[in-house]
C-alpha positions as CSV (number, residue, x, y, z in Angstrom):
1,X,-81.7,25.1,-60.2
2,X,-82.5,23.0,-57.1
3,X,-78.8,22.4,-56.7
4,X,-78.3,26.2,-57.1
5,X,-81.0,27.3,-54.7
6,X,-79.9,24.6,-52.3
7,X,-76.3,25.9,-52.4
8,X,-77.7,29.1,-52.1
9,X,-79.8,27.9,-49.2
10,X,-76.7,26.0,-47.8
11,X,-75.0,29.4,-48.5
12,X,-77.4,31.1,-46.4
13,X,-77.3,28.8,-43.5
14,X,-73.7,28.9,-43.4
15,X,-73.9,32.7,-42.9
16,X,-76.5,32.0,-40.5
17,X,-74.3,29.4,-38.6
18,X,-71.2,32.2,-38.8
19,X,-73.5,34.4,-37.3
20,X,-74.2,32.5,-34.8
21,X,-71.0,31.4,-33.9
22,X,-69.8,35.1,-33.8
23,X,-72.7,35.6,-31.8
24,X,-71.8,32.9,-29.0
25,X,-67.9,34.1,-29.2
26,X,-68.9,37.2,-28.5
27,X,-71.1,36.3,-25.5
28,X,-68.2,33.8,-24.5
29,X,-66.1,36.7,-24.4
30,X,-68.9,39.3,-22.5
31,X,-68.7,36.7,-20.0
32,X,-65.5,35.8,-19.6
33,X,-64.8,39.7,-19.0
34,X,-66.3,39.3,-15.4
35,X,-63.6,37.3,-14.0
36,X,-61.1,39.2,-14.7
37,X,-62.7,42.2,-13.3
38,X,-63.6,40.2,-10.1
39,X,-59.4,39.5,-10.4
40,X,-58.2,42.7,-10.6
41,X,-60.8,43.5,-7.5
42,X,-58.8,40.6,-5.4
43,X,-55.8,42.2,-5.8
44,X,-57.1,45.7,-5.3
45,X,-58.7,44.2,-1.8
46,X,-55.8,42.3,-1.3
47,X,-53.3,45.3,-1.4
48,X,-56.0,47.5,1.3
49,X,-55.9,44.4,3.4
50,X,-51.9,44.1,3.9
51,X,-51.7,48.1,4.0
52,X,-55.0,48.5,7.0
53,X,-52.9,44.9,8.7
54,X,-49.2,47.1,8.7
55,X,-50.8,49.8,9.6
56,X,-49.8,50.8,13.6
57,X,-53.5,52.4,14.9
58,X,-55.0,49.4,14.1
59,X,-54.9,47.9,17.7
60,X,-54.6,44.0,17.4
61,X,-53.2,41.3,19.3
62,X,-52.3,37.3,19.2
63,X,-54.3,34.9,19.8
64,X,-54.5,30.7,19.0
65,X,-56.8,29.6,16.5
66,X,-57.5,26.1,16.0
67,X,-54.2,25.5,17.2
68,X,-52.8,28.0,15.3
69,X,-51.3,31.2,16.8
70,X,-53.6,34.1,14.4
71,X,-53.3,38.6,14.6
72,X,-56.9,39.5,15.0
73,X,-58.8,42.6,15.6
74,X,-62.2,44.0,17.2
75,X,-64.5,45.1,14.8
76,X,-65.2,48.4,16.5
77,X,-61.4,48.9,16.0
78,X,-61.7,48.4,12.4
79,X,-64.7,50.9,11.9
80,X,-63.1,54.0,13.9
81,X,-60.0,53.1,12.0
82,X,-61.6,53.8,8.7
83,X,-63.4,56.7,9.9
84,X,-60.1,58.5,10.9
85,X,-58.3,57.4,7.9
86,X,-60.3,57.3,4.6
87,X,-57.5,57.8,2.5
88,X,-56.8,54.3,2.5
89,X,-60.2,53.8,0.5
90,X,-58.7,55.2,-2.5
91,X,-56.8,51.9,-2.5
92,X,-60.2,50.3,-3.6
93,X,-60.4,52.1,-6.9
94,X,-63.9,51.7,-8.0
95,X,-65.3,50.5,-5.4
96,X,-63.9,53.0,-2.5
97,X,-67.4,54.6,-2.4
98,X,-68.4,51.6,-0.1
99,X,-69.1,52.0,3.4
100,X,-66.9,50.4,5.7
101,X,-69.5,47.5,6.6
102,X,-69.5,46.8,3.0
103,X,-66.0,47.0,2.8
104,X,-65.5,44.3,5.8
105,X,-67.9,42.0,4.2
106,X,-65.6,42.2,0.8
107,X,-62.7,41.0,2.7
108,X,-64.9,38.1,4.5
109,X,-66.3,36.6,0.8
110,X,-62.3,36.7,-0.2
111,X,-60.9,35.0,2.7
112,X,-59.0,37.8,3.7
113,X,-60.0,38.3,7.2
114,X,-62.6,35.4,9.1
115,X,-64.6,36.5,11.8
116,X,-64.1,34.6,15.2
117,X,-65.5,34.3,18.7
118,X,-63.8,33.8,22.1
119,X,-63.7,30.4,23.4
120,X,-64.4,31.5,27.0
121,X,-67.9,32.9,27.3
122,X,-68.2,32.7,30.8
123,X,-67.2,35.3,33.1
124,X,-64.0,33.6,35.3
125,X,-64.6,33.9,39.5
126,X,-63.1,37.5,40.6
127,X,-63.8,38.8,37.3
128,X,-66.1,41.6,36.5
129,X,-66.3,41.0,32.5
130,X,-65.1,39.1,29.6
131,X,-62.0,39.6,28.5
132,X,-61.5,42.7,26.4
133,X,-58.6,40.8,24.0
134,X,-59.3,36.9,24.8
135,X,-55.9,34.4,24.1
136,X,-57.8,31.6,22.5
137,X,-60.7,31.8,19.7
138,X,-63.1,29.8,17.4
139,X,-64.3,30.5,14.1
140,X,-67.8,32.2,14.2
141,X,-70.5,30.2,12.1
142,X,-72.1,33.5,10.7
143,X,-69.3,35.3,8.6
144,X,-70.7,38.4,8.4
145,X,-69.2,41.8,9.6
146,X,-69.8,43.1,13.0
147,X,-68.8,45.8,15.0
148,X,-70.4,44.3,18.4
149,X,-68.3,42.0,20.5
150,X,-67.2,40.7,17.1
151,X,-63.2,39.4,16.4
152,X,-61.7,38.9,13.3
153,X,-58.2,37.8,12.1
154,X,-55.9,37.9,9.4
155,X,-56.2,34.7,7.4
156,X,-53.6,35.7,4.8
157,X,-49.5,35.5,5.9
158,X,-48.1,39.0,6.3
159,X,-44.5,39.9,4.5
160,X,-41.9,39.7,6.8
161,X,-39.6,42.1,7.3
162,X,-35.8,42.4,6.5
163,X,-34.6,42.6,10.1
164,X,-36.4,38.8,10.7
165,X,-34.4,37.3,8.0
166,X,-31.4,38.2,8.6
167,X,-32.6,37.1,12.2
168,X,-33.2,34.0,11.0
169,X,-30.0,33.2,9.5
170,X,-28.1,34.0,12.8
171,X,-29.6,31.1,14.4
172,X,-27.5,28.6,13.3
173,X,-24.2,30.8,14.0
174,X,-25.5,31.7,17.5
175,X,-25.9,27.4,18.1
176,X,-22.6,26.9,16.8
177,X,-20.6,29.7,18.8
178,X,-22.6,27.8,22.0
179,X,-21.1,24.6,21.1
180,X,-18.0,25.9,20.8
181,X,-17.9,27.3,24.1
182,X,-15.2,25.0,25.6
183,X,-12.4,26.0,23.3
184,X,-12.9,29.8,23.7
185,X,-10.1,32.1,25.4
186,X,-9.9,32.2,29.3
187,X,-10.7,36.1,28.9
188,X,-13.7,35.3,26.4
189,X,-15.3,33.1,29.2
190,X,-15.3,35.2,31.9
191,X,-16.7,37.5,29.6
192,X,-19.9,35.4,28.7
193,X,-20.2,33.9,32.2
194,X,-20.3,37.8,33.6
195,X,-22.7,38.7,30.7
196,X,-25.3,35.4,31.0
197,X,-24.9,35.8,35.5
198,X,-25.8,39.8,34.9
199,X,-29.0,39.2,32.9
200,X,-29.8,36.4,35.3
201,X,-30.0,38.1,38.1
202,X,-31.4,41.3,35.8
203,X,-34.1,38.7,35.3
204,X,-34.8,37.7,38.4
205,X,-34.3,41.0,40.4
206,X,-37.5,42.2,38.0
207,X,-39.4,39.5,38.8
208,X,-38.9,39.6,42.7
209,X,-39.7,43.5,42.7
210,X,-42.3,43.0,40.7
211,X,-43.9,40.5,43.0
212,X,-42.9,42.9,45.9
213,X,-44.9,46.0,44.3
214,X,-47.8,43.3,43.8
215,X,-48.1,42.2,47.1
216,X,-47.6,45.4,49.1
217,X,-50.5,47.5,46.8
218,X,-52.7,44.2,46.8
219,X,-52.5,44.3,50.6
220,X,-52.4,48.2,51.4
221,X,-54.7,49.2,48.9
222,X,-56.9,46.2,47.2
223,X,-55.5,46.9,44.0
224,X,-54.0,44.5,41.6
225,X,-51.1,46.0,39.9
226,X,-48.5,44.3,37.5
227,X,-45.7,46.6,36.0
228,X,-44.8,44.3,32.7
229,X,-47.8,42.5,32.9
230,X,-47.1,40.0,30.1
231,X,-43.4,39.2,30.9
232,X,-44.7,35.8,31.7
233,X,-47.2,35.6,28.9
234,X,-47.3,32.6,26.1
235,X,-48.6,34.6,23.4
236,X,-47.5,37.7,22.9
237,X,-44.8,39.8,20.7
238,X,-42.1,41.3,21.5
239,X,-43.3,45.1,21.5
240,X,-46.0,43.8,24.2
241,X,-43.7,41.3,26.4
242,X,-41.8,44.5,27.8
243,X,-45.0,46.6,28.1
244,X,-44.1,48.6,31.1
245,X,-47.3,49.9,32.5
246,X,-50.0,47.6,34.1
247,X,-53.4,47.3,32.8
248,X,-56.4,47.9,34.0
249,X,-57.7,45.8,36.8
250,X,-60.8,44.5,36.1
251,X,-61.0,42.5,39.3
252,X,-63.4,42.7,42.3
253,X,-61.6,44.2,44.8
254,X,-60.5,41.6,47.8
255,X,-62.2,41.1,51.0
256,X,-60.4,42.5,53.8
257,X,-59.7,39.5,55.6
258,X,-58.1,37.9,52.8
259,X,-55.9,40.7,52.4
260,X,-55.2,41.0,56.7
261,X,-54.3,36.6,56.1
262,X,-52.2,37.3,53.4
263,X,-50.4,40.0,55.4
264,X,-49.8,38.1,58.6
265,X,-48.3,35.1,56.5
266,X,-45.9,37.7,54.8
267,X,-44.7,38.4,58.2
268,X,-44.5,34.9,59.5
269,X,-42.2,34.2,56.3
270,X,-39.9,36.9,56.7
271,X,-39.5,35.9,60.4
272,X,-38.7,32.4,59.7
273,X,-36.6,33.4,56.7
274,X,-34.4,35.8,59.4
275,X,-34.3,33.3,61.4
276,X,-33.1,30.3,59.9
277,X,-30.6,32.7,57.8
278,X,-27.5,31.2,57.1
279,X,-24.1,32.7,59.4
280,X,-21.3,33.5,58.0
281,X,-19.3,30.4,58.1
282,X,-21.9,28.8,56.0
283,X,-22.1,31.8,53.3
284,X,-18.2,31.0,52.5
285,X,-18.5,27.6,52.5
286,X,-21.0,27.8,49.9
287,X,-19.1,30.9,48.1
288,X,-16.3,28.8,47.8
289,X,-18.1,25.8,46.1
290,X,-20.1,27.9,43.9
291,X,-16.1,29.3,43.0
292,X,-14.7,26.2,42.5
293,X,-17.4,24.6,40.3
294,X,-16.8,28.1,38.2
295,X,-13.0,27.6,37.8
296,X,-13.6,24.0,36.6
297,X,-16.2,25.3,33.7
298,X,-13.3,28.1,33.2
299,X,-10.2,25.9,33.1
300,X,-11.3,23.0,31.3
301,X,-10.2,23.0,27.7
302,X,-9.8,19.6,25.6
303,X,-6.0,19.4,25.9
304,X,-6.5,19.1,29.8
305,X,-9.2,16.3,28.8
306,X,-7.0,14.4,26.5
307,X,-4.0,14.6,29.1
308,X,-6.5,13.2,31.7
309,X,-7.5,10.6,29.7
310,X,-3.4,9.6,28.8
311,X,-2.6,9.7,32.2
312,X,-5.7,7.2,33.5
313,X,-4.7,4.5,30.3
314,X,-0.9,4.9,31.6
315,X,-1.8,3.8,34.9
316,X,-4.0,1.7,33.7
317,X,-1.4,-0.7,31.7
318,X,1.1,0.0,34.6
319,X,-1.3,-1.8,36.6
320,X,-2.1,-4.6,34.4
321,X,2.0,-4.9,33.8
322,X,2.5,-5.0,37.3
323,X,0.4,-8.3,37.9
324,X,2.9,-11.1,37.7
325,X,2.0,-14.4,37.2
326,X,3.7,-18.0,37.3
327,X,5.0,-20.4,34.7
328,X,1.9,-22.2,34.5
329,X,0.0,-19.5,34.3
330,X,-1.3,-18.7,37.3
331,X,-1.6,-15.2,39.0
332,X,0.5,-14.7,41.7
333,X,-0.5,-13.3,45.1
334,X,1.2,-9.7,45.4
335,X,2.8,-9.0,48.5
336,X,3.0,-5.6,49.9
337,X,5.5,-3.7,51.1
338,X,6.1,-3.2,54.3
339,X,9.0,-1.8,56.7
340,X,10.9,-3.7,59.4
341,X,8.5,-2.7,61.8
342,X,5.4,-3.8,60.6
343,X,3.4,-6.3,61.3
344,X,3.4,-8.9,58.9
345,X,-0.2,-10.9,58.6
346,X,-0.1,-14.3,58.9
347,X,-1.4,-15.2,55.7
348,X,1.7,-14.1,54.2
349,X,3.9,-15.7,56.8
350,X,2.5,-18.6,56.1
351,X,3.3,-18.4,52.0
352,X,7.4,-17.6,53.1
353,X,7.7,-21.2,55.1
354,X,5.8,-23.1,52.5
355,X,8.4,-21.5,50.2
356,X,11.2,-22.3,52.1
357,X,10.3,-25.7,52.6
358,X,10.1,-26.5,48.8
């Protein structure tokens, strides 16, 4: 009877221990249930974030990170964004009831976007404010959402589009056909030399009228005024290197006298610049050496460089040939040629009687 009632007991705690056990599983399995929620959430955020980065009136620009070039964005920016296009909530599922401060902060805890400051927190000499899009930043230490003065940048790497990669193989073709240069047709290198000298001068025609419209409104009317103002820039893409109109100056306007110095050395340089001009004598000479270092690029081609390089070893070995030398083996003093009426020198004279004398 015991060994019944304490099978029945070990019954008992068996059922108990099942119980248990289903009772852990169970809470092993609630609990396990949050992480894949929080997954699916990533991916939900993850999907807004590249769709709100692609998007075009989100206004961001480039800037250098810890020495890493980064696409960033003002917070204001981001809020007004969201206001005119809520749509792009939907994206969140469940949690696009959020508001958009909420939202930001969601992207901060998943390392989607990291909130930065500018380097430069001064105001520079002739400026009248910071920077309204600065070109180098630092990470913020408080990483929480902002829409005052506040910065932050993409952290994750955007898709690129078709168009780059096929870009990108092209590289290696376009280094090739630029090696290959010397061996192209005659008619095929005036062709790239007339391309290459038009964009040149394209080039620097734009940069000189550029300067001229600078200099003239600077001194006429105070104001600083770049057309393409970041042609010259470091960082910047492609749709904002041939940005047309200038921004706007944020400058203190120039003292008078500066501008009135500024003017009277523009004059003194164009004098002296008319005066020292070159004439026309000189223009051709140079014209002409520009044209023939042109026709040597233009006519060389590897079969004129290996015939050069035949025709120096053939004189070459006719030289060496031509040194005779004695039975015992030493070299012989040449003797030049001359003509009945020249004057032979005396050394040589000398070398005839010794010879007839032996």
């Amino acid at each position: 009877m015991k060994k019944t009632s304490g099978g029945g007991g070990g019954g008992g705690s068996g059922a108990a221990g099942d119980k248990k056990r289903g009772r852990r599983s169970y809470v092993d399995n609630s609990t396990d249930a949050p992480p894949r929620k929080q997954a699916a959430k990533k991916d939900v955020f993850q999907t807004f974030a590249e769709k709100v980065r692609d998007h075009k009136e989100l206004e961001s620009r480039w800037a250098v990170l810890q020495e890493t070039r980064v696409e960033y964005f003002r917070g204001k920016d981001f809020v007004s964004f969201l206001r005119n296009h809520p749509e792009l909530k939907d994206l969140l599922e469940s949690d696009k009831n959020l508001e958009i401060e909420d939202v930001a902060n969601s992207l901060l805890r998943k390392n989607l976007i990291v909130r930065c400051d500018r380097v430069v927190k001064t105001v520079r000499p002739g400026k009248r404010k910071l920077s309204t899009w600065p070109a180098h930043l630092e990470i913020f230490p408080d990483q929480l959402f902002s829409d005052n003065d506040a910065f932050f940048a993409w952290t994750f790497v955007n898709r690129r589009p078709l168009w780059q990669t096929l870009l990108s193989f092209c590289w290696p073709v376009l280094t090739l056909a630029i090696c290959l240069f010397p061996v192209y047709p005659h008619q095929v290198k005036l062709l790239i030399l007339y391309f290459c000298a038009g964009v040149l001068l394209l080039i620097l025609c734009m940069l000189l009228l550029r300067a001229l419209v600078f200099g003239a409104l600077w001194i006429t009317l105070g104001k600083r005024v770049w057309f393409f103002p970041n042609i010259l820039a470091e960082e910047a893409t492609l749709k904002e290197l041939f940005q047309f109109w200038p921004q706007k100056d944020e400058g203190e306007r120039p003292k008078w006298t500066a501008r009135l110095f500024f003017a009277l050395l523009a004059v003194l340089v164009i004098l002296l610049m008319r005066h020292h001009a070159p004439d026309e004598a000189a223009r051709a000479r140079y014209q002409k050496r520009v044209s023939n270092i042109i026709d040597d690029v233009l006519e060389w081609s590897p079969r004129l460089a290996l015939s050069g390089m035949m025709d120096k070893q053939t004189m070459a070995n006719e030289t060496d040939s031509g040194n005779n030398t004695t039975d015992d083996g030493v070299e012989a003093t040449p003797r030049p040629d001359h003509r009945e009426d020249e004057t032979i020198p005396d050394q040589f004279e000398e070398d005839e009687t010794l010879d007839h004398h032996y």
